[in-house]
Structures are given as C-alpha cells and as structure tokens.
N, C-alpha and C positions, 0 to 999 in steps of 0.2 A: 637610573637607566631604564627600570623597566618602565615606570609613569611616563617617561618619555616615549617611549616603542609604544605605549599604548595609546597614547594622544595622539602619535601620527599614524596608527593603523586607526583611531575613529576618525581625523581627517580625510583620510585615504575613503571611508566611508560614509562619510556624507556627497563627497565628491564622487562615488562611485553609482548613488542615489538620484542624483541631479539630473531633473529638475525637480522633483520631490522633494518639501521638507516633511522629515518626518518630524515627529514630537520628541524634544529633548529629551524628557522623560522616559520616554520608550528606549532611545538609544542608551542614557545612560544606564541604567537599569540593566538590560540585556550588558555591554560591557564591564558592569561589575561584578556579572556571571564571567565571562570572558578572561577577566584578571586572573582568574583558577588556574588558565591554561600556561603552558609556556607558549613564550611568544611566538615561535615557529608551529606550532599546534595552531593558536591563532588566526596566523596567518593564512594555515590551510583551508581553516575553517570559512575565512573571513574571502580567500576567493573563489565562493561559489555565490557572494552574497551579487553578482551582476547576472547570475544564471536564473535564480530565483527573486528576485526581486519585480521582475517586470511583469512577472506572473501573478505575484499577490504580497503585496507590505507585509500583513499582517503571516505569512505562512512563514517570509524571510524571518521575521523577526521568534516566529515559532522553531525553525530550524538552527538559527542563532544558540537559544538558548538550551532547547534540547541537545544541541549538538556536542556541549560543555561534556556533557555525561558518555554521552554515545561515543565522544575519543577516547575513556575509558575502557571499553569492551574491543575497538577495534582502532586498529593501523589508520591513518589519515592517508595511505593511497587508495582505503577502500572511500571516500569522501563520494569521489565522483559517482558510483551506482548506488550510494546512499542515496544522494542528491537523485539520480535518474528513479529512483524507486517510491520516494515522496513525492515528486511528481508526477508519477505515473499512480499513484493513490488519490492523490489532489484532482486529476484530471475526472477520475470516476467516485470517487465520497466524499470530494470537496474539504474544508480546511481539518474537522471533526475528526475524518477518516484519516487525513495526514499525522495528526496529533497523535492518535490512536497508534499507527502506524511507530510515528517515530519513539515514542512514550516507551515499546516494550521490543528494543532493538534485540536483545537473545534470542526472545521466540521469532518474531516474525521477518525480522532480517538476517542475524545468523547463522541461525537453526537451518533454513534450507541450504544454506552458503555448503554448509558441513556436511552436508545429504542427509539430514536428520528424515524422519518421515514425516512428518506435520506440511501440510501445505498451508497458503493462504490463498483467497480468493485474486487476492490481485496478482497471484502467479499465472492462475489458470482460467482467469477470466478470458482470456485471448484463445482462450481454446473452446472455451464453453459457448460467447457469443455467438461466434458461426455455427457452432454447432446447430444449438438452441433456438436461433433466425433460420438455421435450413430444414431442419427437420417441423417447423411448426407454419414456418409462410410468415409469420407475425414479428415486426418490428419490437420484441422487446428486448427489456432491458435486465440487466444487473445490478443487485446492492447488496449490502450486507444487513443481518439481521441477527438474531441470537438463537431464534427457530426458523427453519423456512417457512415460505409461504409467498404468497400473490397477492396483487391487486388487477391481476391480468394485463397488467402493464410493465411491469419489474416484478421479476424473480427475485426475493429475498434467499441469502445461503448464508451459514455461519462465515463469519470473517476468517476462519480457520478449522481446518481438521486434522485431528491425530488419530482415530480412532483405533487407524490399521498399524502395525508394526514397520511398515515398507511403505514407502510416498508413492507407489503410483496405485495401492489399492484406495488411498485416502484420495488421489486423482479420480478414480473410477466411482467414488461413495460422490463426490461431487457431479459427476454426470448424470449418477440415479437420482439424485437430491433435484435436481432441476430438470430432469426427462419428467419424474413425478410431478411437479410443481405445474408443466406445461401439461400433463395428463387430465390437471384439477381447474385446469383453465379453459380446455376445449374436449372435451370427453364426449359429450354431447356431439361436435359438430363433426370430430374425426375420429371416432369409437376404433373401428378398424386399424387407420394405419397408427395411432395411438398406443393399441394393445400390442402391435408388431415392435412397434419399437421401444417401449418400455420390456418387456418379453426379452429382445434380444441386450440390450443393455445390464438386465437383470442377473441375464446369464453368463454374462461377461464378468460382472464381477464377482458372480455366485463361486465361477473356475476359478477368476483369481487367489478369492478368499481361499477356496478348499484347496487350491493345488500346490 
C-alpha cells in the first residue's frame, strides 16, 4: 500500500513539474528520503513543490529533502511560512543562503517563532534597508558574512545575533552594526551628518542596554 501512495504521489510529481524533465536520479533519490515520511506528511510536503518549483529546480529539490527533517521539529501547518521564509532568503542569499537557512530550522526558524531573542538578518533586513538607503543617499545593499564589513557596495552583517538577552536589543546591535559599516564607507564625504547619526543610534542602544 504504501509503494503504492508513493509511486502516485511521484506521478502526481513529475506531472506537477511539466514541462520540465527533471533527472531521474535526482527525483528518485530525494523520494527515498521522502519514504521516512508518512504519507499525509508527504503530501504536505509534496504541495508546495508548484510554489517552489518555478523559482529554482535545484532549491525545490533542496526543500524536498531538508524538509524530511524539518517535519520532525515542527507541525506541517507551519509548511506554508516555512516555504514563505526560504524564499524570502533565496530572493536575497540565493540557493547557499536557503540551504543555510533551512539546514538549522531550531535556531533560525523557530527560535524567533517562540520570541527567543536571537534574530536573523532576514528578519530585519526590511527594516535596515530603508533605513540604511535613507540615511546614507546610496543604493546599497545587504548580505551576510561572519564579521561585518563592506565593499561599499553591500553591507556584510552576521547571519544572526544573540548577543543581548531580549530581541529588540539584538534588533538595535544590528542597526549599529550597519550605521558603523556606512560610517567606514563615507566618513570622509559626510563627517557631520555621519557622527550625528551614528551618535544617536549609539545612544539608543547604550539606554537600551543599560535600562
């Protein structure tokens, strides 16, 4: 019974792929991860593969197989802001960064779910880019890195911070982290309003910290 439910849920998937053939190989492989699952776990798994798919073979087939594990830690109603959440990491660190991403679902999927304090950068990226374009005039960008730093083009910030006990002071260590970074980029050309707003930023999280 079950070889059966599995040969028509990879039917169900090749036909859901189409007009792509993928590599047999590839499919089979990933579905004899899949076998783990029960088959209603599968299933859930198995439909997000039209949401993901048209975006990148290669991420679906990464989602696939990570995903075996990750029903493990969490409920398949949470499937769908999984799915929204590698995507929204894929869109800004491309496959690497998804992998990454989905590789260590406790920390960086969970963990904020629970209000742990740790943030990651692709929470609070949507908050930093305006920031960071308004306060600087300059078109850049965000990535992750393991130290900060620049090319004057993208701000590099750790992919995560815990450092504070409470998530919005690790919020606020991310805005110093990239106010500084834009400091080291144009100091020279905006000394003034540079020192103002690194200065008030500083002090924002100096109260947070202490208060």
């Amino acid at each position: 019974m079950k070889m059966t439910e599995l040969s028509e849920q990879k039917r169900r998937f090749y036909s859901t792929v189409l007009p792509a053939r993928p590599n047999e190989w590839e499919v089979d492989e990933v579905f004899e991860r899949l076998a783990a699952l029960p088959g209603e776990l599968r299933e859930s798994l198995l439909s997000q593969v039209e949401v993901i798919w048209p975006i990148s073979h290669s991420l679906c087939f990464a989602y696939l197989a990570e995903g075996v594990m990750a029903l493990r830690r969490f409920s398949a109603d949470l499937l769908p802001e999984w799915v929204r959440r590698i995507l929204s990491v894929y869109e800004k660190r491309g496959l690497a960064g998804a992998r990454g991403f989905m590789a260590d679902v406790d920390k960086l999927f969970l963990g904020p779910m629970r209000g742990e304090a740790g943030v990651g950068l692709d929470e609070v990226s949507a908050m930093l880019l305006p920031y960071i374009r308004g306060v600087s005039g300059c078109p850049l960008d965000l990535d992750c890195a393991a130290i900060p730093g620049t090319d004057t083009r993208t701000i590099y910030l750790p992919e995560f911070l815990d450092q504070f006990p409470e998530r919005r002071k690790n919020v606020l260590l991310y805005k110093v982290l990239v106010t500084l970074q834009w400091g080291q980029i144009a100091s020279r050309l905006y000394s003034e309003v540079i020192s103002e707003v690194i200065s008030e930023v500083i002090s924002e999280v100096i109260s947070e910290v202490m208060g």
